[in-house]
N, C-alpha and C positions, 0 to 999 in steps of 0.2 A: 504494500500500500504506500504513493506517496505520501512524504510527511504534510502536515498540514498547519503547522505552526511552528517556530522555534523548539518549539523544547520536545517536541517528536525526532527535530533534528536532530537535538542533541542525543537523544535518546537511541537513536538510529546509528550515530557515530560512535555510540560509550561514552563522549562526555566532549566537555565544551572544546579544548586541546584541541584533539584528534579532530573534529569538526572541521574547527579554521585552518589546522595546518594544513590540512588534506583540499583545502577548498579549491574547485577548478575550476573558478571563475575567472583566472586569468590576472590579468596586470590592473590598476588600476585606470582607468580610461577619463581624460580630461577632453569631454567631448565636442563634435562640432567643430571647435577652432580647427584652422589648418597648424601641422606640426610645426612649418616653420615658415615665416612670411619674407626673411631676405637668408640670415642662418645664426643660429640660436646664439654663438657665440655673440655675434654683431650687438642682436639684439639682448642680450646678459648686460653686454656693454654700455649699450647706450642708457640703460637707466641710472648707471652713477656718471656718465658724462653729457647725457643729452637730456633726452626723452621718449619716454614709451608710450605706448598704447594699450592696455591689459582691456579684452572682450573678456567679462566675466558674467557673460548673459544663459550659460549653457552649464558651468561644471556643480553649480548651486543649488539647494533646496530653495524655496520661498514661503513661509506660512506668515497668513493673514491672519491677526487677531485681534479681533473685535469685540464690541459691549460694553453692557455695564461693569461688568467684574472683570475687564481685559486685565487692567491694572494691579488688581487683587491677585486674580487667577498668577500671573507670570510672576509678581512678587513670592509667591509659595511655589512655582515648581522650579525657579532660579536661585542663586544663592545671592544675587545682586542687590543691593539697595536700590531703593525707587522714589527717596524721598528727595532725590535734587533730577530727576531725571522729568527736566520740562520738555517742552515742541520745542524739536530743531537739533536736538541731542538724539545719539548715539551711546550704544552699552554695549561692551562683548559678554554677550551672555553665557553664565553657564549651570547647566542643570546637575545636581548629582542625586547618586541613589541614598536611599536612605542611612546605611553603613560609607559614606562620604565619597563614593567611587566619582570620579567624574564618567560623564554618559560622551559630552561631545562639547558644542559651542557654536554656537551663530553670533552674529551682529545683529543685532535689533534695534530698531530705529521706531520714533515715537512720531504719528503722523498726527496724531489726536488727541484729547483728554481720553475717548476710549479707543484707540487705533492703535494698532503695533505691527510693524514688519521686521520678522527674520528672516535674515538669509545665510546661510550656511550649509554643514553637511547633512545626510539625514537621519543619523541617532537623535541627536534633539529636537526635529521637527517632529520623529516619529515619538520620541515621552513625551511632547506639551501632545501631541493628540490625544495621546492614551490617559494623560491627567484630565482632560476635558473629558474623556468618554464615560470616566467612573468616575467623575463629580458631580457635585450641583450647581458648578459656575455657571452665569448668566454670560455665556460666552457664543459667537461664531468661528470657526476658522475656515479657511481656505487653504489647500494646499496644492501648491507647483511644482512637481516632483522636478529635482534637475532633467534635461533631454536624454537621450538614449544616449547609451554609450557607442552603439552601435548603429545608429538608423536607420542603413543599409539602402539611402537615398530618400528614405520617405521623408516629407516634408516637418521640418521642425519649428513652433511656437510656442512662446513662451507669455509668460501677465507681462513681464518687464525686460527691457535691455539692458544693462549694465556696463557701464564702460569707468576706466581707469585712467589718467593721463599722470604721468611723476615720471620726476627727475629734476634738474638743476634749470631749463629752460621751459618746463612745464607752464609758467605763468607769463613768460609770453603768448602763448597759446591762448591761457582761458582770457587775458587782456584782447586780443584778437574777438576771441568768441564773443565776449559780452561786450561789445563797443568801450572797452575802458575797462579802467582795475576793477576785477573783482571786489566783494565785499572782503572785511578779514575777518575769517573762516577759524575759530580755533580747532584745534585738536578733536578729533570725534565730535563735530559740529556739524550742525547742517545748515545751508541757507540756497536760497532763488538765484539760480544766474543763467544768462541768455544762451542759446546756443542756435546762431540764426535766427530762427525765428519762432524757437522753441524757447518757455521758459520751463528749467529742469532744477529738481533738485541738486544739490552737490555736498557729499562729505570728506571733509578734512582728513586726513587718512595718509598711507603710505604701506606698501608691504614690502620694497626693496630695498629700506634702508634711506631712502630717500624721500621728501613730502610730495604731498599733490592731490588731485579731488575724482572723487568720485562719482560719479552723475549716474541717474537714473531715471527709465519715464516708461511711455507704454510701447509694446514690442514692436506695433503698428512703424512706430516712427525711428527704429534701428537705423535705418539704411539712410535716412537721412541728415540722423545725426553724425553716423558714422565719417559720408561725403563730408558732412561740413568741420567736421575736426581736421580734416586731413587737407581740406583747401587752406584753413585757417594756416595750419602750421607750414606749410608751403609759402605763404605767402607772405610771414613775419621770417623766412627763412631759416627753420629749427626743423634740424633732420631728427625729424618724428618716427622713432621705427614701429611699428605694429608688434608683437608678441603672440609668437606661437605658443602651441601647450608644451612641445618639448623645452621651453624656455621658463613657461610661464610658473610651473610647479617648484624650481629653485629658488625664485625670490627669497623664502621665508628664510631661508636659509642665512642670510644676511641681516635679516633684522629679527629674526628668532623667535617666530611663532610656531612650536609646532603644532600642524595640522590636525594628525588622527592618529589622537592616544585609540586603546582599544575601547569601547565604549563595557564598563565595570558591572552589566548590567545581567551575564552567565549564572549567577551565584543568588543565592538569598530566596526565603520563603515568603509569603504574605504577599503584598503591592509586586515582588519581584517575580515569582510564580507567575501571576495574574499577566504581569506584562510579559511573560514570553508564548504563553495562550494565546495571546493577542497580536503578538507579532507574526506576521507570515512565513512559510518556509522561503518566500523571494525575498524576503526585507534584506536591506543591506546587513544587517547584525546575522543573519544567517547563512549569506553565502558570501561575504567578505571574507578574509583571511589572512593568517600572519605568519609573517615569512622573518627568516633571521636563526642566527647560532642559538640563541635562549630557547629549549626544550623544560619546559619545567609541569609537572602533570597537576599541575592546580594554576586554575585557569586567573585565578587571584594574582600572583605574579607579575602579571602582565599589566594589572591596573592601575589607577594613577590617583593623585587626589589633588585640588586645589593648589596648597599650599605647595608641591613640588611642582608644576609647571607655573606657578607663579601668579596666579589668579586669586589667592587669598586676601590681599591687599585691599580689595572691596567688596569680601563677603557684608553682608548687610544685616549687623548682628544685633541691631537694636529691632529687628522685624521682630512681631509677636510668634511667625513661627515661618518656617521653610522648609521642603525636606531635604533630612539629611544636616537641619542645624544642631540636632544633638551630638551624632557622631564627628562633626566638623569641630564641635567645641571640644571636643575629646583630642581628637589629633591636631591641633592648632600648634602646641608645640612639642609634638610627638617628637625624639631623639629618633625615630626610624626612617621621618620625613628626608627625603633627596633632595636634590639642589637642581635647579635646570642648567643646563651650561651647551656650550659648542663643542665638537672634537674636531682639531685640525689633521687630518692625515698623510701619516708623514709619505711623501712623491715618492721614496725609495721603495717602499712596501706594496704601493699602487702599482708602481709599474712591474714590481714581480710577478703582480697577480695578472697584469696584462700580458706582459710576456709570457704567461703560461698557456695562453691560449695559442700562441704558436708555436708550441714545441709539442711534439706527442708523448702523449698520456693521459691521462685525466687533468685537466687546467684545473686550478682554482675558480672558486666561482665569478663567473663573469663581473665586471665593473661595467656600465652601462653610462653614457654622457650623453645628455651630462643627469639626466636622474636614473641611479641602477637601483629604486625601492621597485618589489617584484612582489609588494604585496600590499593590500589596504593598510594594514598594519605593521610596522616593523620592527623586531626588538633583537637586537644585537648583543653580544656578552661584551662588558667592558673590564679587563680583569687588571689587579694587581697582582702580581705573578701567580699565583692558585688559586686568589680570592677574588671573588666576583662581586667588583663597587658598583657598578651601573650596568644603564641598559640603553644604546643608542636606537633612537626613534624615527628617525627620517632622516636621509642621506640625500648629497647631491653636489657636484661639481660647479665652483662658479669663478668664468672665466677672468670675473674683474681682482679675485684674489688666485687665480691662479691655485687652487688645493681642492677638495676634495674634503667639504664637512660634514658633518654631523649634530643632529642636534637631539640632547636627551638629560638622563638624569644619573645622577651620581652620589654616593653617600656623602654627609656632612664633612667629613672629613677631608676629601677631594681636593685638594688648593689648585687653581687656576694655574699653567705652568708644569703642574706634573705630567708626568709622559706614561703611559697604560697601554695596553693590549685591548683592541678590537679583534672578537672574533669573525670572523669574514666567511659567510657560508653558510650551508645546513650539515649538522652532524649527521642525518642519514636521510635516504630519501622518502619523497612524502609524495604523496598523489597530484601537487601541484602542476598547473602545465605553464608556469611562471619560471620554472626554473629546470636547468639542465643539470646532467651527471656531473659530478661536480666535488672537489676538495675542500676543506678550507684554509682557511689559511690566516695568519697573522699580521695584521696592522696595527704598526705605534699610531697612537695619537696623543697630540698634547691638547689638553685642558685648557677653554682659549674661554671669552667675554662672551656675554651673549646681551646683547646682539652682537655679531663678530665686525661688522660693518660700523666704523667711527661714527656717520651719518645719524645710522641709528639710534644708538650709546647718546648721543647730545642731543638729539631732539624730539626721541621718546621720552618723555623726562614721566614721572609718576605713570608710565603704561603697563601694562603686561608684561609687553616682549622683554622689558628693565628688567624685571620682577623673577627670583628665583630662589 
């Protein structure tokens, strides 16, 4: 019998592990964009020297939240304070499970006293659904699943476009676009500005290390806003490059957000039961998967909480309740809590592992450029000679520093500067069709800032990305 929810899967697999590592859903897929629009390096480039162009209208979830209890509802299934969050503001939201796991994280954006829009991956769009379905909030939502990964040419539409401009020359551009300087836009801010003949929102933002805004309207009028960005920057002379998704997935890399911790959501009875019933056997949480040296049979291992990716800084603790504010006050200053950080990888150990693909035998596992993650999820062993401090999260090559980083977490103890062992690889094989026959192998890496990009470090001042 197909499985028919989550937890049939698991149940199907033996348990949550063996599930994701085994999952043959392939690579992650940053859809729709073309892979590369002049060549990745170029366009890597040009965000700390010029200006880019980020389509982020296809890789994103969307849920609408509406009502009288919009505000209520999202205060209790977020850990976020909402007592300074007026119109015009921006919050990177994040939900956890009861026992503190985090699930995922959107941006959420406040269009109303009762209107809300997130957009991000789809573990958090998929909990604020399932909080809605087994409450009593006076709620609507709407939901925009990202585009196919795969289309296979069939026509793709979306509620919204989304487009990104940043870099050092970006504001030529939006001075271009809106007949004159823009407003000043702070940080996770939102305000009105012209685009032609369009007026669009736009938020303050950055994900490469670099400032710049982000627009957004209805999907109707892509194609025309798209045209009029690319005459504008033509015309004030700012070689504007557009971004592929083979490009577009390194950014964070630079200014240190990582993406997609695993969502903490495998484990626990009650609300946690209930929601993998509820979850489908096609939900991303059931045919996602995690690739990487860390084999560990408890699925726990793998998850994360606030306070280690650096999000606890605006837990919202004076709220009368949240879930998950009990076990959060419990690990606040847990001695077990990890530290976010970057791993620079040392070029001698990289190119080992590439030149093993030309020599016969079994190679080391492939290095992939400039992103080789080969699974939704990734967790790498970070070791100190036997002992295993951390666990690297997401990988990827970026041309403007020349290395090969990482970004993850590491016990307390860790100092910024130490040099460690990454293990590079899967220790045996698994059912994936993400990865080939394969060795592992050994890379130093040292312990570097995070954000690894200067840019970043100085002008995300009180952010997340700071935060670890």
């Amino acid at each position: 019998m197909a499985n028919q929810n989550l937890t049939s899967a698991i149940a199907g697999a033996g348990n949550a592990v063996d599930l994701l590592r085994n999952s043959r859903s392939g690579i992650y897929v940053y859809p729709v964009v073309a892979p590369e629009f002049s060549n990745w390096r170029s366009e890597q480039k040009a965000w700390r020297d010029t200006a880019v162009l980020f389509d982020q209208s296809h890789h994103m979830d969307e849920l609408i939240v509406e009502g009288p209890d919009a505000e209520a509802f999202l205060a209790y299934v977020g850990i976020n304070g909402f007592k300074n969050f007026d119109l015009n503001r921006a919050k990177h939201f994040v939900p956890v499970t009861p026992a503190g796991h985090v699930i995922g994280d959107m941006i959420i954006f406040r269009e109303r006293e009762d209107k809300f829009v997130l957009v991000g991956r789809q573990p958090t769009a998929n909990w604020t659904k399932f909080q809605a379905s087994i409450g009593k909030w006076n709620v609507r939502l709407h939901h925009d699943p990202r585009s196919d990964s795969r289309p296979e040419g069939e026509r793709v539409l979306r509620t919204h476009y989304r487009f990104q401009i940043q870099g050092p020359d970006a504001d030529k551009i939006f001075t271009e676009l809106n007949g004159g300087p823009v407003p000043e836009i702070k940080f996770f801010c939102v305000d009105w500005i012209n685009i032609g003949s369009r007026k669009v929102q736009a938020l303050r933002h950055g994900m490469a290390g670099a400032p710049g805004l982000e627009i957004w309207g209805p999907y109707k009028d892509k194609d025309y806003i798209l045209s009029t960005i690319l005459e504008a920057a033509e015309k004030v002379g700012v070689d504007l490059r557009r971004v592929g998704s083979r490009a577009y997935s390194t950014n964070t890399l630079e200014s240190g957000w990582i993406p997609s911790p695993l969502p903490g959501i495998y484990t626990g009875d009650g609300m946690m039961a209930e929601y993998r019933d509820w979850l489908g056997a096609d939900a991303y949480e059931a045919v996602g998967s995690i690739g990487g040296s860390y084999v560990s049979p408890n699925i726990e291992d793998y998850y994360t909480n606030p306070f280690e990716l650096g999000y606890g800084f605006y837990i919202g603790w004076k709220k009368d309740d949240f879930i998950g504010k009990d076990a959060l006050t419990k690990l606040k200053d847990a001695p077990s809590n990890r530290k976010k950080v970057t791993f620079e990888w040392n070029p001698e150990d990289v190119m080992k592992v590439i030149q093993s693909n030309f020599e016969d035998g079994v190679p080391y596992k492939w290095i992939d450029f400039p992103q080789p993650n080969y699974a939704s999820s990734s967790a790498d062993m970070v070791m100190n000679g036997d002992k295993m401090v951390g666990m690297s999260m997401f990988n990827g090559y970026s041309y403007n520093e020349r290395r090969v980083l990482s970004l993850g977490v590491v016990s307390q103890d860790v100092q910024v500067g130490d040099v460690l062992t990454l293990k590079w690889g899967e220790s045996d094989e698994t059912q994936k069709t993400s990865t080939e026959k394969h060795r592992q192998a050994d890379i130093r890496v040292r312990v570097s800032d995070t954000p690894y990009a200067r840019e970043a470090r100085e002008n995300y001042a009180d952010s997340w990305r700071t935060k670890g």
